[in-house]
Short mmCIF file of the C-alpha atoms (twelve columns), coordinates in Angstrom:
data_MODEL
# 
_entry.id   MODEL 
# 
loop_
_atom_site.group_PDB 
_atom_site.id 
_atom_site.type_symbol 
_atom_site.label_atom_id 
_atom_site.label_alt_id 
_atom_site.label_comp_id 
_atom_site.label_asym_id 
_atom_site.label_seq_id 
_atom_site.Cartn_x 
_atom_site.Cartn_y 
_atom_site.Cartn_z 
_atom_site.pdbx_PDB_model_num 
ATOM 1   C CA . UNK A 1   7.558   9.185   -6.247 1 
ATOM 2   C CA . UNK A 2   4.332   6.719   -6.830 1 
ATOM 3   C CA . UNK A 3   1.051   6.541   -4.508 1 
ATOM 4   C CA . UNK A 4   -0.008  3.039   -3.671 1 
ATOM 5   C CA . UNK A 5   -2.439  1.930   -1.450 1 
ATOM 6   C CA . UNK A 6   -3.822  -1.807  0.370  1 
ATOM 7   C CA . UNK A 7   -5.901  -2.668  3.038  1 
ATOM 8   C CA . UNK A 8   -6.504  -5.814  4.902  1 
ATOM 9   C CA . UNK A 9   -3.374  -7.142  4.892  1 
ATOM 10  C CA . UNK A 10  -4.894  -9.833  8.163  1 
ATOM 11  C CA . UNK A 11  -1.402  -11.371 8.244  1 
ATOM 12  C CA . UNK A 12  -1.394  -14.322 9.847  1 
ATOM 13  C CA . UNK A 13  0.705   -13.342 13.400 1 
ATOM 14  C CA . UNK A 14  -1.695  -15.619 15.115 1 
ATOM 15  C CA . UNK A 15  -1.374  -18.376 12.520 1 
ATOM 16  C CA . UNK A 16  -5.231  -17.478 11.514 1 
ATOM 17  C CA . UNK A 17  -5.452  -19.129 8.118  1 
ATOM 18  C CA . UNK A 18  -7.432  -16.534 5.870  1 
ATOM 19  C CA . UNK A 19  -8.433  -19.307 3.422  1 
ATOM 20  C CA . UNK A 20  -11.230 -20.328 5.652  1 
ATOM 21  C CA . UNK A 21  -12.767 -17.120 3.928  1 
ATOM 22  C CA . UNK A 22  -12.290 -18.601 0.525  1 
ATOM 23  C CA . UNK A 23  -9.842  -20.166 -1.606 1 
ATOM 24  C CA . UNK A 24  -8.937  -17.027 -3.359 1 
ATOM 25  C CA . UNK A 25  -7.039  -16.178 -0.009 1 
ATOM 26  C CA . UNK A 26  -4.545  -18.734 -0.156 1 
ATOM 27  C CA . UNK A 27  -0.793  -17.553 0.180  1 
ATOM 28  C CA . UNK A 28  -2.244  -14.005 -0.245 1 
ATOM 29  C CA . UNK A 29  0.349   -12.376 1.560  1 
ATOM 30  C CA . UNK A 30  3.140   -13.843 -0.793 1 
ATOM 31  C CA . UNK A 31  1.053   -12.637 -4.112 1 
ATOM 32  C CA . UNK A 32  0.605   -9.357  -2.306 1 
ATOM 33  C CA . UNK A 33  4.383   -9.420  -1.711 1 
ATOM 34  C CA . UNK A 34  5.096   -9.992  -5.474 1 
ATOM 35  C CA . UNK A 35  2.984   -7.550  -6.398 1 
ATOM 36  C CA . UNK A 36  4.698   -4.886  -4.012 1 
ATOM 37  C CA . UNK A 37  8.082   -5.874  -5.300 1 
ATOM 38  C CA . UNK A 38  6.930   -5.445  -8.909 1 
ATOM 39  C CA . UNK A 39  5.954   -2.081  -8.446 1 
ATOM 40  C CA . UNK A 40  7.222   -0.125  -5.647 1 
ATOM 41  C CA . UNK A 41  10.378  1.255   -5.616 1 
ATOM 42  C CA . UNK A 42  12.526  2.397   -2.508 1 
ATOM 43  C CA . UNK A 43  10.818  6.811   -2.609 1 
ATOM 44  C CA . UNK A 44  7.574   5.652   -3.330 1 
ATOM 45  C CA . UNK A 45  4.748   5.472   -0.446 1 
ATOM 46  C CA . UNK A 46  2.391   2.607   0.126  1 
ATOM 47  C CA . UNK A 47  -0.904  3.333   2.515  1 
ATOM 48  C CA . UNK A 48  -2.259  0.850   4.391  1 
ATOM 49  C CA . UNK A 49  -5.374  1.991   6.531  1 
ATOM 50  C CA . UNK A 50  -6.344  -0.906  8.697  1 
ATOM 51  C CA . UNK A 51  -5.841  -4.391  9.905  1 
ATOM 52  C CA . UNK A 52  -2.871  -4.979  8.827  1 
ATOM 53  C CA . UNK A 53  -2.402  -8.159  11.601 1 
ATOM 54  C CA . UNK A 54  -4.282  -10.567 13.705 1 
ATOM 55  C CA . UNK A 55  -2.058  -10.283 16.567 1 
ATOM 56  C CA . UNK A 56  -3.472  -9.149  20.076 1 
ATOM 57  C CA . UNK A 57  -0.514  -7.612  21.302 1 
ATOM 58  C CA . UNK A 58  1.955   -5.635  19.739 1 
ATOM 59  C CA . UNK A 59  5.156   -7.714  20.820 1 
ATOM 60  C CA . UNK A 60  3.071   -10.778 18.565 1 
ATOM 61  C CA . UNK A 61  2.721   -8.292  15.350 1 
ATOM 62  C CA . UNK A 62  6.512   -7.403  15.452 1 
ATOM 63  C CA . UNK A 63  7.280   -10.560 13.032 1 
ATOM 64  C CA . UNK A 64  4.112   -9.062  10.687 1 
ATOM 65  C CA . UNK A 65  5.307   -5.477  10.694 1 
ATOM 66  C CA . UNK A 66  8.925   -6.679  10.231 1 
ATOM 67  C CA . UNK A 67  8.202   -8.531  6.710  1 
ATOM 68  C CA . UNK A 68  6.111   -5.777  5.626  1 
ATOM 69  C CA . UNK A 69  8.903   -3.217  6.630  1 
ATOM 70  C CA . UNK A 70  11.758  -5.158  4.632  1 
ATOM 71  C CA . UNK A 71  9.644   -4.768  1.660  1 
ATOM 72  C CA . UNK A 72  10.307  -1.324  -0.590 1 
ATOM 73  C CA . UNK A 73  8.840   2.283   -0.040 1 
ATOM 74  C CA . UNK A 74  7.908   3.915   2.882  1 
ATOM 75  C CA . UNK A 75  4.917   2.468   4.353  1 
ATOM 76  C CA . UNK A 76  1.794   4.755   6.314  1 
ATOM 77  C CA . UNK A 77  -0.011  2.757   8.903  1 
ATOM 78  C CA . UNK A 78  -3.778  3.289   10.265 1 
ATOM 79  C CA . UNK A 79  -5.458  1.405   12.116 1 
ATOM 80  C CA . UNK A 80  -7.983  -0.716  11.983 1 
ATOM 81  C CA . UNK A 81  -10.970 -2.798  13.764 1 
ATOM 82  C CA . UNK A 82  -9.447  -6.076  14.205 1 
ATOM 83  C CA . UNK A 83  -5.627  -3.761  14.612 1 
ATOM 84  C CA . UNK A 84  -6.491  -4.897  18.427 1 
ATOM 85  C CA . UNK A 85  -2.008  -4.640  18.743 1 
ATOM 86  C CA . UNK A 86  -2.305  -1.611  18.254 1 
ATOM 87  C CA . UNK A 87  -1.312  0.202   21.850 1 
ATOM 88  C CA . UNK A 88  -0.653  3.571   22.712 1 
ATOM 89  C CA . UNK A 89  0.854   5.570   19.850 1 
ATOM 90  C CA . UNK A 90  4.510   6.182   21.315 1 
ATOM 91  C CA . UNK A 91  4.779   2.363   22.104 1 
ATOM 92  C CA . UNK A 92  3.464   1.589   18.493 1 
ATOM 93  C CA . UNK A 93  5.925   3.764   16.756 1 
ATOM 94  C CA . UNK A 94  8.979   3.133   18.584 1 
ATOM 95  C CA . UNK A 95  8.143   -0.286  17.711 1 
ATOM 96  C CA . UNK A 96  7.807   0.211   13.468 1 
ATOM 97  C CA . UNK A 97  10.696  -0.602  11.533 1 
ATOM 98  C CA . UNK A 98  12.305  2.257   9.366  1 
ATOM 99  C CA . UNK A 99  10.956  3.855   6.827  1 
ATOM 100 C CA . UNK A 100 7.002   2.997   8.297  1 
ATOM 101 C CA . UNK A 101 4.831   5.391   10.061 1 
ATOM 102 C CA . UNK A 102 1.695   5.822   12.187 1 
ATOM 103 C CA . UNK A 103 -1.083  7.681   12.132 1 
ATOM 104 C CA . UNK A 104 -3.414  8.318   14.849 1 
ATOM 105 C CA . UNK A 105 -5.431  11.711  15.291 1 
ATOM 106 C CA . UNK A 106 -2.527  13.731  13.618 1 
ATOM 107 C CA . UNK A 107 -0.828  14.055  9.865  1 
ATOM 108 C CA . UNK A 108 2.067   12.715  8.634  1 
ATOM 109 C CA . UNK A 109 4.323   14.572  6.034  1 
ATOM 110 C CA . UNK A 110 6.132   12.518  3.129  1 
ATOM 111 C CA . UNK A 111 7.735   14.977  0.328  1 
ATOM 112 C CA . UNK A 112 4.728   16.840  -1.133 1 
ATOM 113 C CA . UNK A 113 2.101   14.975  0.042  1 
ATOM 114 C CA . UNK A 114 0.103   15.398  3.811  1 
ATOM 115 C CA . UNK A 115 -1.608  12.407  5.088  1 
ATOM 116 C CA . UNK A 116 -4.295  12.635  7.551  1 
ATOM 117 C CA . UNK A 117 -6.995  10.199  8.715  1 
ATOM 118 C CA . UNK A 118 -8.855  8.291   10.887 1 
ATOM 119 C CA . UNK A 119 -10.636 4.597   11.738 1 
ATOM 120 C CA . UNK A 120 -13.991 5.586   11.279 1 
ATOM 121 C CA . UNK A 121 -16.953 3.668   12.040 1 
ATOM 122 C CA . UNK A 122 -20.441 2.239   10.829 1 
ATOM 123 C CA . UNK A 123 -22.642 5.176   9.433  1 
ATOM 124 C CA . UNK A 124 -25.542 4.846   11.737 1 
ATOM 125 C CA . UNK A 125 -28.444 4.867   9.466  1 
ATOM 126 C CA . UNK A 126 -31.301 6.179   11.435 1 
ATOM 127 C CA . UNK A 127 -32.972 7.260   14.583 1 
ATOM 128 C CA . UNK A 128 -32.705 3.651   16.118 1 
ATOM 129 C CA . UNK A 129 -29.301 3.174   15.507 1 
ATOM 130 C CA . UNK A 130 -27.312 1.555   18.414 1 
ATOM 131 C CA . UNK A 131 -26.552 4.548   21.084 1 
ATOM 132 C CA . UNK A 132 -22.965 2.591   21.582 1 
ATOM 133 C CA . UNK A 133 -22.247 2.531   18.180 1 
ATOM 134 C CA . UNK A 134 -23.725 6.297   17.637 1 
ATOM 135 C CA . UNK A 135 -21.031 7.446   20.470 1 
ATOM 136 C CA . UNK A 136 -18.057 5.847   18.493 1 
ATOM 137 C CA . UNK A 137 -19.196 7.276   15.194 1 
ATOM 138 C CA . UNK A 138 -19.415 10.814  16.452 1 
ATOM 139 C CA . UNK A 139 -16.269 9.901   18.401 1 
ATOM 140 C CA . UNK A 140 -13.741 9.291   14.889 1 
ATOM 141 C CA . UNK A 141 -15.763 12.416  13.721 1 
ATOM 142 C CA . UNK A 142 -14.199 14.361  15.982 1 
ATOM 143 C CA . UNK A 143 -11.021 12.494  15.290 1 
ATOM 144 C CA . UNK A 144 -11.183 12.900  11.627 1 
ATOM 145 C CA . UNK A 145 -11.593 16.808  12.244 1 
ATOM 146 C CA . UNK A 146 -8.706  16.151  14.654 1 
ATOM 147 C CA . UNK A 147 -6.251  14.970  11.901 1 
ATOM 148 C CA . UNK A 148 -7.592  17.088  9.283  1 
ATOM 149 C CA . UNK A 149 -7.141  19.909  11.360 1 
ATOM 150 C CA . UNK A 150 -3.902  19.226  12.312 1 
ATOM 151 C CA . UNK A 151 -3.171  18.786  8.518  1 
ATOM 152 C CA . UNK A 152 -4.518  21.574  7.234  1 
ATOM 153 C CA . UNK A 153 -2.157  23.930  9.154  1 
ATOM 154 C CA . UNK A 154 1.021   22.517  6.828  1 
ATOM 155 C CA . UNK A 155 -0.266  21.598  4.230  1 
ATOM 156 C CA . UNK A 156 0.735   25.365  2.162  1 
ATOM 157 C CA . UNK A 157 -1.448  24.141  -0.667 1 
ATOM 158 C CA . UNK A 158 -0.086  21.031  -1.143 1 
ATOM 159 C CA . UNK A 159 -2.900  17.838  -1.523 1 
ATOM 160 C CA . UNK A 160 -4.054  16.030  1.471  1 
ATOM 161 C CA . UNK A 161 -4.861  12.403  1.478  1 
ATOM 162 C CA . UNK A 162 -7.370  10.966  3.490  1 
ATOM 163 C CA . UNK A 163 -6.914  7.499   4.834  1 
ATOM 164 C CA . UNK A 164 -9.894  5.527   6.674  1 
ATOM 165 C CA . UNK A 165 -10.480 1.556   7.204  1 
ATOM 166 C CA . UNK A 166 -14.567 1.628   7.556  1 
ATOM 167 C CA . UNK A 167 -16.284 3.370   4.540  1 
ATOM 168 C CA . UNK A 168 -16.546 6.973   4.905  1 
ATOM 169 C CA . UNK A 169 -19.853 6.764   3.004  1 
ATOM 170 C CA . UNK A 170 -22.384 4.613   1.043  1 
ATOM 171 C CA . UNK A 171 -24.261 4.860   -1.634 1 
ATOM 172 C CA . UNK A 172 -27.519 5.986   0.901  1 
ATOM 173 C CA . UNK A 173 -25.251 7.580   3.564  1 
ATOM 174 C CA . UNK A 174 -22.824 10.512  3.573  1 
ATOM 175 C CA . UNK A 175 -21.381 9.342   6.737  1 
ATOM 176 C CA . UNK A 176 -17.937 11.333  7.315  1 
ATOM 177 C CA . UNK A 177 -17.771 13.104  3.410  1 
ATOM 178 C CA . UNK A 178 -19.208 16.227  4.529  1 
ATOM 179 C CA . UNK A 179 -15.749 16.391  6.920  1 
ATOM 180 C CA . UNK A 180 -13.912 15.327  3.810  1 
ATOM 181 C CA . UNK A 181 -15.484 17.962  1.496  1 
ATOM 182 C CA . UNK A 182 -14.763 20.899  4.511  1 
ATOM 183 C CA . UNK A 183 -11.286 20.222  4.306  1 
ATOM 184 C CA . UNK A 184 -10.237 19.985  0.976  1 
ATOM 185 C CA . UNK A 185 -9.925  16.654  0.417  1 
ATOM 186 C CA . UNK A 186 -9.746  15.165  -3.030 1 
ATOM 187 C CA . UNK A 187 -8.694  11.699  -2.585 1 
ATOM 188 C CA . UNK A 188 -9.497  9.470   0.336  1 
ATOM 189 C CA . UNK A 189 -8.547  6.104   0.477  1 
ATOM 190 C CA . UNK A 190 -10.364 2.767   2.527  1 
ATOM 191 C CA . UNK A 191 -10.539 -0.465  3.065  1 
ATOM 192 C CA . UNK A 192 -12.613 -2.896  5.940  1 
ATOM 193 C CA . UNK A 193 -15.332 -4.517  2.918  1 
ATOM 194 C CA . UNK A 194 -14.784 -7.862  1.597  1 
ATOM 195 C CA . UNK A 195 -16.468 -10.376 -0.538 1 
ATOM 196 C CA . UNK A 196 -20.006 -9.495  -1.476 1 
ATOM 197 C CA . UNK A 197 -19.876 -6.356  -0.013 1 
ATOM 198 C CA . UNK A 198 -17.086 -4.729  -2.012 1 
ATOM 199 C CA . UNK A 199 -20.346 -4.451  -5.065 1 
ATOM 200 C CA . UNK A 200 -21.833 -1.895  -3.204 1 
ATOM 201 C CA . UNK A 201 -18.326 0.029   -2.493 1 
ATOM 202 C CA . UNK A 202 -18.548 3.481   -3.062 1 
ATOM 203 C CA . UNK A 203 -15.707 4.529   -5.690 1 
ATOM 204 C CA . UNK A 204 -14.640 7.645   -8.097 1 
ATOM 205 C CA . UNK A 205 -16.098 10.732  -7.290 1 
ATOM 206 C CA . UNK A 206 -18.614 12.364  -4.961 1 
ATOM 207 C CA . UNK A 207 -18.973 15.746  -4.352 1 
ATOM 208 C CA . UNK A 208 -15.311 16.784  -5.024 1 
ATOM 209 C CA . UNK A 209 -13.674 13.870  -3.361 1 
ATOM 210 C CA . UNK A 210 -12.247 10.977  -5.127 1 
ATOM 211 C CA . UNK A 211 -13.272 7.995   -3.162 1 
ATOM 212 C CA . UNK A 212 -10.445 4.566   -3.652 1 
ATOM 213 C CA . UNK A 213 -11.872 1.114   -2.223 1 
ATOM 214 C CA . UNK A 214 -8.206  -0.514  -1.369 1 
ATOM 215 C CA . UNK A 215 -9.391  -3.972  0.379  1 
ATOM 216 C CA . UNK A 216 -6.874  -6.678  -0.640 1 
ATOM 217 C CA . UNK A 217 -8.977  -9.373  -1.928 1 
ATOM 218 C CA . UNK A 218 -10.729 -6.814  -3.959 1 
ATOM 219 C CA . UNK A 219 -7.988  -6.021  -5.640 1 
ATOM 220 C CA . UNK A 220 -6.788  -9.182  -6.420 1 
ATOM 221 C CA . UNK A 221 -3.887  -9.022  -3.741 1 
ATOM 222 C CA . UNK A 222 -2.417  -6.737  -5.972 1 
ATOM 223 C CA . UNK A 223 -0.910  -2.726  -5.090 1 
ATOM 224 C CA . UNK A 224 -3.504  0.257   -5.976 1 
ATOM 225 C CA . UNK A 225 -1.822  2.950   -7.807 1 
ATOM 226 C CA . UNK A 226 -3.436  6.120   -6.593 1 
ATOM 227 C CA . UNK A 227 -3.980  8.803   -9.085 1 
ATOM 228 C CA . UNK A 228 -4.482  12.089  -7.345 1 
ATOM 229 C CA . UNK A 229 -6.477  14.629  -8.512 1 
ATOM 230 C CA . UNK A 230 -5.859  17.908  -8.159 1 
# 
């Protein structure tokens, strides 16, 4: 079994062109899609933490999650800030095709592996941050502590991964790491930065935990092998 991770899918549910944003996002989901059938193979696991689809409701991302779904591997969904499909969890999961999953203030078990996670949020940066976006931060802190938690009593020594769409830190901020680092985390995975602010990405390790920038058009619209370390 192989670790692979992308974020950012933005398929286009909505018929949203994403080559507005550049011309290096033309047909991206079809050179992801190569890319995917390339390397993945039918046991391994692909994570995909955030915006995955521009649909507004989740009856308008069923064509989205269905052409991801036919693709190979099992598939771990988290949402995102644009995910705005994304309804309560029952009606969300019911609604996945087999072989995907979501995950929402809990952890999700896949052979030896325990995946926990959460949106996150913008690091507030000082005493004059927004109070609205200070409540939301603390907010998927709690959440994050919610999933690790929750992880943390399975996981009989085996690695947790930690999956988040907004950065969980920056190169000035430590943000939600200090949850990572309590928990045992060594490898968290993200996405939510594109163009000129994937240079300032936080990646490789900090303090223990092994930090993997997964944003598609960083990547090339190509899979992320994650390495875990142990």
């Amino acid at each position: 079994m192989a670790l692979f991770a992308i974020s950012d899918l933005h398929l286009p549910a909505r018929k949203k062109p994403m080559d507005i944003f550049g011309p290096h996002w033309e047909n991206h989901f079809a050179r992801i899609a190569e890319s995917w059938r390339a390397l993945v193979n039918e046991d391994d696991i692909v994570l995909l933490p955030g915006d995955f689809t521009w649909a507004m409701h989740l009856e308008e991302a069923l064509e989205d999650l269905q052409r991801v779904g036919e693709l190979p591997g099992r598939k771990v969904l988290l949402r995102g800030n644009h995910d705005y499909w994304w309804s309560a969890i029952g009606q969300v999961r019911r609604a996945l095709p087999a072989g995907m999953y979501a995950l929402q203030n809990d952890c999700i078990e896949l052979d030896w592996l325990v995946f926990a996670g959460s949106r996150g949020w913008t690091i507030p940066a000082d005493g004059n941050a927004d109070p609205s976006d200070v409540h939301i931060y603390n907010r998927e802190r709690l959440r994050l502590k919610m999933s690790l938690e929750a992880a943390s009593r399975i996981r009989d020594d085996r690695p947790i991964v930690a999956m988040m769409h907004y950065p969980p830190l920056t190169n000035a901020l430590e943000g939600f790491s200090d949850i990572l680092v309590d928990y045992g985390v060594r490898d968290c995975v993200y996405g939510h930065l594109h163009g000129a602010a994937l240079s300032g990405a936080v990646r490789g390790e900090r303090n223990g935990v092994y930090y993997h920038q997964v944003s598609c058009d960083g990547l090339g619209f190509e899979l992320y092998r994650v390495r875990l370390h142990e």
